[in-house]
C-alpha positions as CSV (number, residue, x, y, z in Angstrom):
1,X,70.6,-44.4,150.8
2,X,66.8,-44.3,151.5
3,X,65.2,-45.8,149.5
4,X,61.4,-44.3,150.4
5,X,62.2,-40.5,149.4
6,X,59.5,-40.8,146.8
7,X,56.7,-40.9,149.4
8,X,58.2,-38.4,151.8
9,X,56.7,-35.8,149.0
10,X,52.8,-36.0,148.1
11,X,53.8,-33.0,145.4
12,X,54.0,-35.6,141.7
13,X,56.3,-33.1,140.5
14,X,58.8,-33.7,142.9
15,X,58.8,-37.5,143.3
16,X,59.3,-37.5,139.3
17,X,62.9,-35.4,140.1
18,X,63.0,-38.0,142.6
19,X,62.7,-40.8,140.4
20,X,64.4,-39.7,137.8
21,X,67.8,-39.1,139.9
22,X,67.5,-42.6,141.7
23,X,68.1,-43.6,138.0
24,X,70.6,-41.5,137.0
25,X,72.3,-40.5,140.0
26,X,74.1,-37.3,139.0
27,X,72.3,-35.2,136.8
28,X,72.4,-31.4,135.1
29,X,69.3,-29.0,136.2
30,X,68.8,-29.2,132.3
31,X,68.9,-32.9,132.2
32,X,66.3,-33.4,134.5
33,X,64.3,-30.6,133.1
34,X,64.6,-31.9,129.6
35,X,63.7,-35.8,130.6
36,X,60.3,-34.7,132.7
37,X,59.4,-31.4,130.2
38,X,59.6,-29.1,132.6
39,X,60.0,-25.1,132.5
40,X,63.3,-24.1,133.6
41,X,61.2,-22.0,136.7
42,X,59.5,-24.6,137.6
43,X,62.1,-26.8,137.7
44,X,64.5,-24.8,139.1
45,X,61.6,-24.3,142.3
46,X,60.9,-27.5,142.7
47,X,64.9,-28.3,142.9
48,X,65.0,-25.7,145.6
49,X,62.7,-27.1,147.6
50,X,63.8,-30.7,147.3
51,X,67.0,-28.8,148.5
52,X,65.5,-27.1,151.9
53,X,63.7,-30.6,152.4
54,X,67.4,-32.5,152.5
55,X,66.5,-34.6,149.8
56,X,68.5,-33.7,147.1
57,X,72.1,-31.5,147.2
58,X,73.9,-30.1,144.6
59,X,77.5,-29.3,144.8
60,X,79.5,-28.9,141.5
61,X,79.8,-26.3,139.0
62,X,77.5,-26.1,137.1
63,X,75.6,-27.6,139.6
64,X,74.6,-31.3,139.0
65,X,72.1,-32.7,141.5
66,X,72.4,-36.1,143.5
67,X,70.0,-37.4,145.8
68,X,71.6,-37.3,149.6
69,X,72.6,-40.2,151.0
């Protein structure tokens, strides 16, 4: 796993998702949302764009997130 994906984003935001799932691994949206206090839309953006960037995947139901490996 790389172990840098917190400075490939300058966005503080995202390296806190970041951070928080190299703690946690597998998380719920909801989880994550709840643990940094952020709005559902929000969160739910910034989770998409960690997506399109590769750095994080999601592929259960309901979707938990993981960073990629």
């Amino acid at each position: 796993m790389n172990t840098n994906f917190a400075i490939q984003t300058k966005n503080p935001t995202k390296r806190a998702i970041i951070q928080y799932l190299k703690k946690h691994k597998t998380s719920y949206l909801g989880e994550i949302l709840k643990s940094l206090s952020l709005s559902y839309s929000k969160g739910y953006k910034y989770m998409e764009e960690l997506k399109r960037e590769g750095l994080v995947e999601n592929r259960l139901s309901p979707p938990k997130y993981n960073l990629v490996e």
